[in-house]
C-alpha positions as CSV (number, residue, x, y, z in Angstrom):
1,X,97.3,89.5,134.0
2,X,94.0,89.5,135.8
3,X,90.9,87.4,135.2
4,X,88.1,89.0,132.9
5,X,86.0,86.4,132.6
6,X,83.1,85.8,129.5
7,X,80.6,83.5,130.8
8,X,79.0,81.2,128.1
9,X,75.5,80.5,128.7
10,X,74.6,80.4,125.3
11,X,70.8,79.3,125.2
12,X,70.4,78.6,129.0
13,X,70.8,81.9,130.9
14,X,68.0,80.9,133.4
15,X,68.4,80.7,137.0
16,X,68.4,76.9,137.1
17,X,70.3,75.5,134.4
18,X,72.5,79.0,134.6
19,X,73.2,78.9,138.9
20,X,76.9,78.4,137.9
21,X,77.0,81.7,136.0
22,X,75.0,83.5,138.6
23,X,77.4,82.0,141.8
24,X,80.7,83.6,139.4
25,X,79.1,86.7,139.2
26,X,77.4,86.7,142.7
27,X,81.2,86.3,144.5
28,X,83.6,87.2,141.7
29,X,81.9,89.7,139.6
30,X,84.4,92.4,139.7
31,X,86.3,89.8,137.2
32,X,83.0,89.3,134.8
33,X,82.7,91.5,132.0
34,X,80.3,89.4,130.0
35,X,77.5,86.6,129.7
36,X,77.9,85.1,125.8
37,X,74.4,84.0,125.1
38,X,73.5,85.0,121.7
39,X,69.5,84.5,122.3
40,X,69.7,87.2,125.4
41,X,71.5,90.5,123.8
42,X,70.8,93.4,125.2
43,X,69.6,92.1,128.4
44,X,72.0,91.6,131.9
45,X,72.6,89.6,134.6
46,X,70.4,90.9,136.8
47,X,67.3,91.0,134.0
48,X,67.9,86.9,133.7
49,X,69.9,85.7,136.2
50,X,68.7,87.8,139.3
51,X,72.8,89.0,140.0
52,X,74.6,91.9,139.3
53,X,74.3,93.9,135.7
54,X,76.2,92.2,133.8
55,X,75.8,92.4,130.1
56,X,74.8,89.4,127.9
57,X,76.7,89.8,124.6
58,X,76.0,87.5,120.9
59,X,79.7,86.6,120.7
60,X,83.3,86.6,121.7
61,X,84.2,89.6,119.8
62,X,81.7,92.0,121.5
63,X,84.1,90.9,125.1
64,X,87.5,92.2,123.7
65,X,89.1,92.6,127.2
66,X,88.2,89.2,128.2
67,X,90.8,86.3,128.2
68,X,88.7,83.9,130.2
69,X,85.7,81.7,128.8
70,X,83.5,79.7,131.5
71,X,81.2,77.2,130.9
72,X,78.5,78.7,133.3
73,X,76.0,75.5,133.0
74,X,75.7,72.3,134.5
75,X,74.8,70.8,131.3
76,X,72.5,67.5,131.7
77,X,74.1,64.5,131.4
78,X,77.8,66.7,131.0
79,X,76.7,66.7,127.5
80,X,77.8,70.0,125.9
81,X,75.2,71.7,123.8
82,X,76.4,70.7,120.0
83,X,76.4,74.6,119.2
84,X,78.7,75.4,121.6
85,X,81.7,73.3,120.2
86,X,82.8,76.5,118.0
87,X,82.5,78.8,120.4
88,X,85.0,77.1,122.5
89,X,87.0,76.6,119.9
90,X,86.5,79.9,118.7
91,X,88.0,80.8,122.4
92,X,91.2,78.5,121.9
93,X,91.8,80.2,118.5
94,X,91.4,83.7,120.3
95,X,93.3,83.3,123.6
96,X,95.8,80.7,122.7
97,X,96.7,77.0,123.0
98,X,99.0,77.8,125.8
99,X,96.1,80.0,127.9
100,X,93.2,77.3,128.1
101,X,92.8,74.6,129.6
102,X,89.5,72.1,129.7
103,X,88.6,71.7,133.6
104,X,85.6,70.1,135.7
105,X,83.9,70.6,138.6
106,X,84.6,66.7,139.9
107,X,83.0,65.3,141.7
108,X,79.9,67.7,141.8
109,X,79.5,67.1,138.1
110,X,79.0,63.6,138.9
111,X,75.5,64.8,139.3
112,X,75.0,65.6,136.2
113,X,77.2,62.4,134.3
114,X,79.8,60.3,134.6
115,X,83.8,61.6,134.4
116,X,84.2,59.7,131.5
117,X,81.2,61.1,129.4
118,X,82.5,64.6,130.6
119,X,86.1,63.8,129.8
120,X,84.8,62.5,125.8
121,X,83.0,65.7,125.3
122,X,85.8,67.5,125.7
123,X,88.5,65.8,124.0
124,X,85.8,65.4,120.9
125,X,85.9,69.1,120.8
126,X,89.4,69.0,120.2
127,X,90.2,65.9,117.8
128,X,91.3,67.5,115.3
129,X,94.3,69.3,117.4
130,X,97.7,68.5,117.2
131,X,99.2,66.1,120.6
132,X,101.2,68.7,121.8
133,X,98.3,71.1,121.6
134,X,95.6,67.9,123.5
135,X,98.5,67.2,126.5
136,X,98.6,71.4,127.4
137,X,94.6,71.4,127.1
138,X,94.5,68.5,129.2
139,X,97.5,68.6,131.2
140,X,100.2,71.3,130.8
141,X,98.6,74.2,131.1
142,X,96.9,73.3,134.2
143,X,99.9,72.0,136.0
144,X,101.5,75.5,135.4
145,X,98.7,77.3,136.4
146,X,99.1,75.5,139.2
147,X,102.5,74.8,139.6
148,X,102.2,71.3,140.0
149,X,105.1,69.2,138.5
150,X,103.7,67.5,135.0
């Protein structure tokens, strides 16, 4: 299955805070099909981001073919925007436990706040989740994506 990747941005689809969209859909846009920044509809890439023509959309329903959310921000402090906490779990309920994974950009993001802090925010997101459902978030899935041995 390829890549069709929905790019939330939700609130911060500017060239600055947004650079990580724009690099995805600078050298991998073929596999974009959507920014997910409900304050932007109806405007593209290219109109905010000054990259490609990609379509901004208001949620993950107006992306049906895409099986891939990104967090395109370097949030400050690697604090999450509150809002965005049910979108991603809105994107675990629509592509499946065993399809996601949480995943950082480590070291880099130690620009932007400590591992740790980084590492919280996303297992807060996900309390509420069964153990077997945390370890393939935070571990399984990933080391069969990348066939590392668990």
């Amino acid at each position: 299955m390829s890549r069709r990747i929905i790019i939330l941005t939700e609130g911060h689809t500017e060239p600055h805070a947004g650079k990580t969209a724009a690099c995805i859909i600078r050298y991998k846009g073929e596999d974009v099909v959507a920014l997910l920044d409900g304050t932007q509809v109806g405007n593209t890439s290219g109109d905010l981001l000054g990259v490609g023509q990609v379509p901004v959309v208001g949620q993950l329903d107006d992306a049906p073919q895409a099986n891939t959310l990104l967090l395109g921000i370097a949030p400050p402090g690697g604090k999450i925007p509150l809002p965005w906490r049910a979108i991603i779990l809105d994107a675990i309920r629509i592509f499946g436990v065993d399809r996601c994974m949480f995943a950082s950009n480590f070291p880099v993001d130690g620009l932007k706040g400590s591992w740790d802090y980084l590492y919280s925010q996303f297992k807060k997101a996900v309390a509420d989740f069964s153990l077997a459902d945390r370890r393939k978030l935070f571990a399984e899935n990933a080391a069969r994506f990348y066939r590392i041995a668990a």
